[in-house]
C-alpha positions as CSV (number, residue, x, y, z in Angstrom):
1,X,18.1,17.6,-27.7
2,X,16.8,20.7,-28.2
3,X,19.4,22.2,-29.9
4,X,20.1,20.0,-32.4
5,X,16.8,19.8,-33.6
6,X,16.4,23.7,-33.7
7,X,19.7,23.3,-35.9
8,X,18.5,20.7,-38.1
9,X,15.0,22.8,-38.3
10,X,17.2,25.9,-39.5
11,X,19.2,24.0,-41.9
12,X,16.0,22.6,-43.8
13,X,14.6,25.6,-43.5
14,X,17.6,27.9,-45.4
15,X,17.8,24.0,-47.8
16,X,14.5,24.6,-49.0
17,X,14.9,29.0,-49.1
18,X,17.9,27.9,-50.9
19,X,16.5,25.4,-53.1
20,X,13.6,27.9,-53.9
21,X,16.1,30.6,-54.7
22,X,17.8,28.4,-57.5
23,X,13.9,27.8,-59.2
24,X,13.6,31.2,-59.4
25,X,17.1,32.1,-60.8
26,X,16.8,29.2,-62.9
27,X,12.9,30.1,-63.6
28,X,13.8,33.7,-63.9
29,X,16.5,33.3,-66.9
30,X,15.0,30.3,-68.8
31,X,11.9,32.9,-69.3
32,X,14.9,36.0,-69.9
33,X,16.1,33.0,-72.6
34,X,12.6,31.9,-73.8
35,X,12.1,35.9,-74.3
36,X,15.0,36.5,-76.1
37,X,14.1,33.4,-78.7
38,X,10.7,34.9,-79.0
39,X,12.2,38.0,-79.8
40,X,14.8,36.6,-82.6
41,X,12.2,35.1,-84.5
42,X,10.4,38.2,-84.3
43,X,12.9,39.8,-85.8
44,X,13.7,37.2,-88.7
45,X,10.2,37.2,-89.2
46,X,10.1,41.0,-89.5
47,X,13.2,40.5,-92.1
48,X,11.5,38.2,-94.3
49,X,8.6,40.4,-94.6
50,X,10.2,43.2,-95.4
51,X,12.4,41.9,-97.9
52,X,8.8,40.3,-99.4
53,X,7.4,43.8,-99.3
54,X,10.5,45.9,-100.9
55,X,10.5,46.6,-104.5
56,X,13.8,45.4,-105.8
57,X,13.8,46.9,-109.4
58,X,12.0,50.2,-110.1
59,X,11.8,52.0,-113.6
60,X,10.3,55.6,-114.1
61,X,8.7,56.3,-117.2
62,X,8.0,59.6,-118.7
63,X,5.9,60.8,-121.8
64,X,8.5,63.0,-123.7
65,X,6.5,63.2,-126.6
66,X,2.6,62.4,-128.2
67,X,0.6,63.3,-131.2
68,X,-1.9,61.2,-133.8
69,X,-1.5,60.1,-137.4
70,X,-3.5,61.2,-140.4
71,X,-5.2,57.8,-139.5
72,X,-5.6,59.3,-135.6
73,X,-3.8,56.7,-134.3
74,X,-2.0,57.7,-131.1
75,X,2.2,58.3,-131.5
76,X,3.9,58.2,-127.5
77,X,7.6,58.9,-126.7
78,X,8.3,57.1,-123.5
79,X,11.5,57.9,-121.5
80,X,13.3,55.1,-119.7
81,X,15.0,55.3,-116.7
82,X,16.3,53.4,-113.9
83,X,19.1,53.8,-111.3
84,X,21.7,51.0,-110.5
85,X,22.6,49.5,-107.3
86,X,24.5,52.1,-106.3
87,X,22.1,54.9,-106.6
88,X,23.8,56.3,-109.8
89,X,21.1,56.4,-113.0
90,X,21.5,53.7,-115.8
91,X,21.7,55.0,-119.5
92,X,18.4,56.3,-120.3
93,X,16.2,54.4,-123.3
94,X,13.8,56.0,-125.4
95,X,10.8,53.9,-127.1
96,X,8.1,54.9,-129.8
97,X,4.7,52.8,-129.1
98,X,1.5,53.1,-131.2
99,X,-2.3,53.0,-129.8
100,X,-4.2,54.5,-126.7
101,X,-2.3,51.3,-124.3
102,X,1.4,51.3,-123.8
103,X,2.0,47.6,-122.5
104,X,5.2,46.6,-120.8
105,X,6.2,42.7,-120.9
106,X,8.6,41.1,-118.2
107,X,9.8,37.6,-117.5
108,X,9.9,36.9,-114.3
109,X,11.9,34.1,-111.8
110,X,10.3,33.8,-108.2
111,X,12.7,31.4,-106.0
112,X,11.6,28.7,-103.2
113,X,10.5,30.6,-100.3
114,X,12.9,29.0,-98.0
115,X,15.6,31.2,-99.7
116,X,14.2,34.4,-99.1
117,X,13.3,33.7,-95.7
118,X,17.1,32.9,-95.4
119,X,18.6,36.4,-97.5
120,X,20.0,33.7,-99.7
121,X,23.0,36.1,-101.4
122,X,21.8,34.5,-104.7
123,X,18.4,33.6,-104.7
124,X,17.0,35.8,-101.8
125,X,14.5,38.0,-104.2
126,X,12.7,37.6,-106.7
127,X,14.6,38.9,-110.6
128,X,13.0,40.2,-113.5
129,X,13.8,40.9,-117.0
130,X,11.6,43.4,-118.9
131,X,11.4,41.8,-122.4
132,X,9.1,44.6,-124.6
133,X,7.1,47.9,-124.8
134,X,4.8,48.3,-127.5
135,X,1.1,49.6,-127.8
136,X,-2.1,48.2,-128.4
137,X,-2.1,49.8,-132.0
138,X,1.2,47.0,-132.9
139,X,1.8,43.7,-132.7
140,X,3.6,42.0,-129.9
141,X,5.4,40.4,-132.4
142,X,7.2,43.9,-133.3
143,X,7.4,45.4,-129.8
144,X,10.8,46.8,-128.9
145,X,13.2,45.0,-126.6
146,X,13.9,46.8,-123.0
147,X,16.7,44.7,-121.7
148,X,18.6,42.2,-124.1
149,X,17.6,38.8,-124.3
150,X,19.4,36.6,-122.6
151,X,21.5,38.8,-120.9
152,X,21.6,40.0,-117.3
153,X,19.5,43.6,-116.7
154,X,21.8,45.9,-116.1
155,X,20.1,46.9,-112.4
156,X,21.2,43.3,-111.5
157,X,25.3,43.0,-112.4
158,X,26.9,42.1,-109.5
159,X,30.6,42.2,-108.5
160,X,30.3,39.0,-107.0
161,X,30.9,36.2,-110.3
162,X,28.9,33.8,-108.5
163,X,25.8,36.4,-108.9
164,X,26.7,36.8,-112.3
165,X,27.3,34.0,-113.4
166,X,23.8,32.2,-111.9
167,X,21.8,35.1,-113.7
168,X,23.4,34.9,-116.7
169,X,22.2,31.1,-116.5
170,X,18.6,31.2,-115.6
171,X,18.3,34.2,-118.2
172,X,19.5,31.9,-120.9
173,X,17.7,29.0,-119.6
174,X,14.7,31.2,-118.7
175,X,12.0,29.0,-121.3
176,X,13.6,25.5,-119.5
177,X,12.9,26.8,-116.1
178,X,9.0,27.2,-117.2
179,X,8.6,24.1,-118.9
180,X,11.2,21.3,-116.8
181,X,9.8,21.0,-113.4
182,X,13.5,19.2,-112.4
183,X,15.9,22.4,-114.1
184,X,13.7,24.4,-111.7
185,X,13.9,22.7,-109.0
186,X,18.3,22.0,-109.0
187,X,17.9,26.1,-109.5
188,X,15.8,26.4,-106.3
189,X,13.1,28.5,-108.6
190,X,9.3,27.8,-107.7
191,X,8.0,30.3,-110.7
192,X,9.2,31.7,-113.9
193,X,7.0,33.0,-116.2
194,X,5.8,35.9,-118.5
195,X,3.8,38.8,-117.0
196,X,2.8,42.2,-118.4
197,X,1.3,45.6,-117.2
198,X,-0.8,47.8,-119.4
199,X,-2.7,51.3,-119.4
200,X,-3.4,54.8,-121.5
201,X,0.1,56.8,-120.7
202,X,-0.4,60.5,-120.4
203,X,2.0,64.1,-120.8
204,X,1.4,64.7,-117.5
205,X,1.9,61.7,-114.8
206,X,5.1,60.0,-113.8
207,X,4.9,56.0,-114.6
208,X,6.5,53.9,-112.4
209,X,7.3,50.2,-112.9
210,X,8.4,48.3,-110.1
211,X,8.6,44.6,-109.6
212,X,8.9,43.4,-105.8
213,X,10.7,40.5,-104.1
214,X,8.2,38.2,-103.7
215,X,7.6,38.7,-108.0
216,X,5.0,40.9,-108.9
217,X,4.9,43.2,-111.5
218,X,3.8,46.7,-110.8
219,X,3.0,49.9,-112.2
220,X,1.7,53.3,-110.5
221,X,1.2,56.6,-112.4
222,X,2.3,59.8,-109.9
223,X,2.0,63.6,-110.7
224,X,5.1,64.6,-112.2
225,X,7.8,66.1,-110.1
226,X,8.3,70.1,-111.2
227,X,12.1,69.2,-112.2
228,X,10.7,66.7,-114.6
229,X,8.3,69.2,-116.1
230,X,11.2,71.9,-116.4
231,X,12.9,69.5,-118.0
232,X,10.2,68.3,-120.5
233,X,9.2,71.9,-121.4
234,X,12.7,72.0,-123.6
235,X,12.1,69.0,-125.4
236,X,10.3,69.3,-128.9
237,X,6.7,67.4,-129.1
């Protein structure tokens, strides 16, 4: 009798090893699994900030030009310049503002949150439209148009028609989307209004405009680059 019990003693004994082994396999790649989750969202996470905290449209603006009226009312030539998708520059505008404040005006269209955490293709970023630049010597009422009305900015044509042809809408619905809380919502937008950045522009600073993807409206004076200066030194004014 003593053998089969050592036998039965030894096959409990490698059951239960065996048993144990399959826990910690088991135990061992649920937490490999758990890990790996963790990690994902992590990741997303990471994504969704980022695409929160990257500017999406960025304008430089440079002072080509200033003097004062017999009145001494202050006369500024403001260079504007932005680069498409693809890196390549956009046709540069020129504007003429009057007073010691240049003030640049933008509509802006902030979607549901749930889009950009999802890169939604259309609504995955925030969209603005700069509407005006004028200065605090002239009326808003006068102020001279950056991008057309209505129309998409050029920073934001798309090949895709579906981009397109969404833009084009909420640009020429823009005023509907701030007033009718149902249009925004079938649009997915939570925001759309008018915002505006101001300050004295000076000869000597680079003025960049930026709006970022979560909507707001930026703008940051630098030291102009020396290629910049060069270039400035052989324009008259």
């Amino acid at each position: 009798m003593v053998k089969p019990l050592g036998n039965l003693i030894s096959l409990l004994f490698f059951t239960v090893l065996g048993l144990a082994g399959v826990y910690v396999f088991h135990t061992h790649f649920s937490t490999d699994a758990k890990l790996r989750e963790l990690e994902d969202q992590k990741k997303q996470l990471e994504n969704v900030v980022q695409r929160l905290s990257t500017e999406r449209r960025v304008a430089k603006i440079l002072v080509t030009a200033q003097s004062r009226d017999a009145g001494g009312v202050l006369s500024t030539t403001l260079l504007w310049v932005e680069y498409a998708r693809d890196g390549s520059t956009l046709p540069a505008r020129s504007f003429i503002v009057r007073g010691e404040t240049v003030h640049i005006d933008a509509m802006v269209i902030k979607f549901e949150h749930d889009f950009v955490r999802k890169n939604d293709p259309l609504r995955g970023h925030s969209i603005a439209l700069f509407t005006r630049a004028y200065g605090d010597a002239e009326s808003p009422a006068t102020a001279q148009p950056i991008d057309t009305p209505g129309a998409i900015p050029d920073i934001y044509r798309d090949a895709d028609p579906r981009v397109t042809e969404f833009e084009q809408e909420l640009w020429r619905n823009f005023w509907k989307l701030f007033d009718d809380p149902a249009y925004r919502e079938s649009k997915g937008v939570r925001v759309a209004n008018g915002q505006g950045v101001w300050g004295p522009f000076k000869k000597d600073l680079l003025y960049v405009v930026s709006v970022e993807s979560d909507g707001g409206v930026n703008i940051t004076p630098q030291p102009v680059e020396p290629i910049y200066r060069e270039a400035l030194k052989n324009r008259p004014g």
